[in-house]
C-alpha positions as semicolon CSV with decimal commas, in nm:
position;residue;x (nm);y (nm);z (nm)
1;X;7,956;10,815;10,221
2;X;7,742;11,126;10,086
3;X;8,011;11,329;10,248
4;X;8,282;11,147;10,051
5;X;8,114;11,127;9,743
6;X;7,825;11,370;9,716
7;X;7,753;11,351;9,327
8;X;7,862;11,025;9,229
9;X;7,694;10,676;9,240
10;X;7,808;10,342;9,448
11;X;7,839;10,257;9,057
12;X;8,048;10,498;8,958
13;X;8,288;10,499;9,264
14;X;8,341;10,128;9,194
15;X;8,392;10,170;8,779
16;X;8,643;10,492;8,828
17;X;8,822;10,425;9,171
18;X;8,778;10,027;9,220
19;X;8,831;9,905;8,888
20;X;9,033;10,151;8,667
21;X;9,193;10,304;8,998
22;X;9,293;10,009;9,140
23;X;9,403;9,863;8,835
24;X;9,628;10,119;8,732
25;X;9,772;10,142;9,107
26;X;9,829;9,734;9,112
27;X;10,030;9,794;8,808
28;X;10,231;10,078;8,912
29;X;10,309;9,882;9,260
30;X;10,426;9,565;9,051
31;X;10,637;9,804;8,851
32;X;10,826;10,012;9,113
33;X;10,918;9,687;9,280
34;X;11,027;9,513;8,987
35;X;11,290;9,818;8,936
36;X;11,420;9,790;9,285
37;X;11,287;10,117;9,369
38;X;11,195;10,183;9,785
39;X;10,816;10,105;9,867
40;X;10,789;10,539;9,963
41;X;10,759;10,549;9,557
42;X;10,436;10,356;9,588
43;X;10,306;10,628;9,790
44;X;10,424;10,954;9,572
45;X;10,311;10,767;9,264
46;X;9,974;10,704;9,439
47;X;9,880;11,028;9,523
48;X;9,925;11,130;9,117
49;X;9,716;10,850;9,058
50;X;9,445;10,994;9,337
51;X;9,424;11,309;9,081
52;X;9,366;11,149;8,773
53;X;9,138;10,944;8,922
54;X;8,949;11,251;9,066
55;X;9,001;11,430;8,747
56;X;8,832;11,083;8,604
57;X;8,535;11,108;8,821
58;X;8,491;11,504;8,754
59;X;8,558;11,437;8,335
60;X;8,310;11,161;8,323
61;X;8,044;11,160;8,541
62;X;8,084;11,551;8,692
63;X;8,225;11,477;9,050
64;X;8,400;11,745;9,215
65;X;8,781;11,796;9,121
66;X;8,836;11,964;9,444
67;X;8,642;11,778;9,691
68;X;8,988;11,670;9,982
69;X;8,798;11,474;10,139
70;X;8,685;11,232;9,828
71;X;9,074;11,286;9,721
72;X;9,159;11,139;10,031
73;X;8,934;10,857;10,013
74;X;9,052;10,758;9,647
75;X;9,429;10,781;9,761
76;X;9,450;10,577;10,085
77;X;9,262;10,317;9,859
78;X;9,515;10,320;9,537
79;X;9,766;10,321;9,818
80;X;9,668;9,995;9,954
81;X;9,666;9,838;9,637
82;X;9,975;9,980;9,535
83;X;10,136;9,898;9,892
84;X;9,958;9,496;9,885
85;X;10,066;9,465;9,502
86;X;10,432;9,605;9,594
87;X;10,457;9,368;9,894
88;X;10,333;9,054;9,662
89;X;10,579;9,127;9,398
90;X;10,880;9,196;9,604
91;X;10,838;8,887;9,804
92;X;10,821;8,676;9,483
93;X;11,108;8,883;9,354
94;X;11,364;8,743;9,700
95;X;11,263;8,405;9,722
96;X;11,296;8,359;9,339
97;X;11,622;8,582;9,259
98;X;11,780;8,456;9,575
99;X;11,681;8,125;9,604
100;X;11,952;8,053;9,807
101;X;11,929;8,323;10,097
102;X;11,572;8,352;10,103
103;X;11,248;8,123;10,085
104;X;10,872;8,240;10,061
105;X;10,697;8,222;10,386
106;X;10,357;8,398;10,282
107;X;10,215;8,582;9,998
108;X;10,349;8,919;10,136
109;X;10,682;8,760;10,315
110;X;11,007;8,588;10,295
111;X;11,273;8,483;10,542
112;X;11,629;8,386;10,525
113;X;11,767;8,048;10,483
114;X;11,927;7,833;10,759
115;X;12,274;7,847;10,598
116;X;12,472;7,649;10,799
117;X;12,764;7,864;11,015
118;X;12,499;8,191;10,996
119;X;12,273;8,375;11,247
120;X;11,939;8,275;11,204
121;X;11,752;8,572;11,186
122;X;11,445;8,683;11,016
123;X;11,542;8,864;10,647
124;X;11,228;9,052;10,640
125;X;11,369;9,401;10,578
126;X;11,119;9,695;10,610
127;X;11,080;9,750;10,218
């Protein structure tokens, strides 16, 4: 972790990239799939977010803008939480917009009704 983050505190890695970070990234994947838009948004949006939250980090507490590797680190965490809040909100959005083609089978999945004189196949579409 000194390698990752070689001026900043556990504190401050939690404050800037857990809370505000992953805040900001839980919204943004809520709001992409509420428009619709394909989950490869989540990812382009998230690696924005990865700079302001580096510029965050170098603003407040004197981190290094440039470090990659703590870029990287700050990224492929807003991008879960982007991905895992996308995934919740989409699979709210089929089973309650479509209540009759599709029923919640998880937090993070949905399946297709047994309609009577259709396949029955899964309707878990990669997002």
């Amino acid at each position: 972790m000194d390698d990752l983050y070689a001026h900043e505190t556990l504190t401050q890695i939690v404050i800037v990239t857990g809370l505000i970070g992953g805040s900001a990234a839980w919204l943004a994947g809520q709001a992409i799939a509420r428009t619709w838009r394909p989950f490869w948004h989540v990812l382009l949006y998230m690696a924005l977010l990865g700079a302001a939250v580096r510029f965050a980090h170098f603003a407040l507490f004197r981190g290094d803008l440039l470090s990659s590797a703590s870029y990287a680190a700050d990224t492929l965490f807003l991008i879960g939480c982007g991905l895992l809040a996308f995934r919740t909100t989409r699979a709210r959005q089929m089973a309650t917009q479509y209540p009759w083609l599709y029923r919640r089978t998880g937090p993070l999945t949905w399946s297709e009704r047994n309609v009577p004189g259709r396949d029955e196949k899964s309707a878990n579409p990669p997002s």
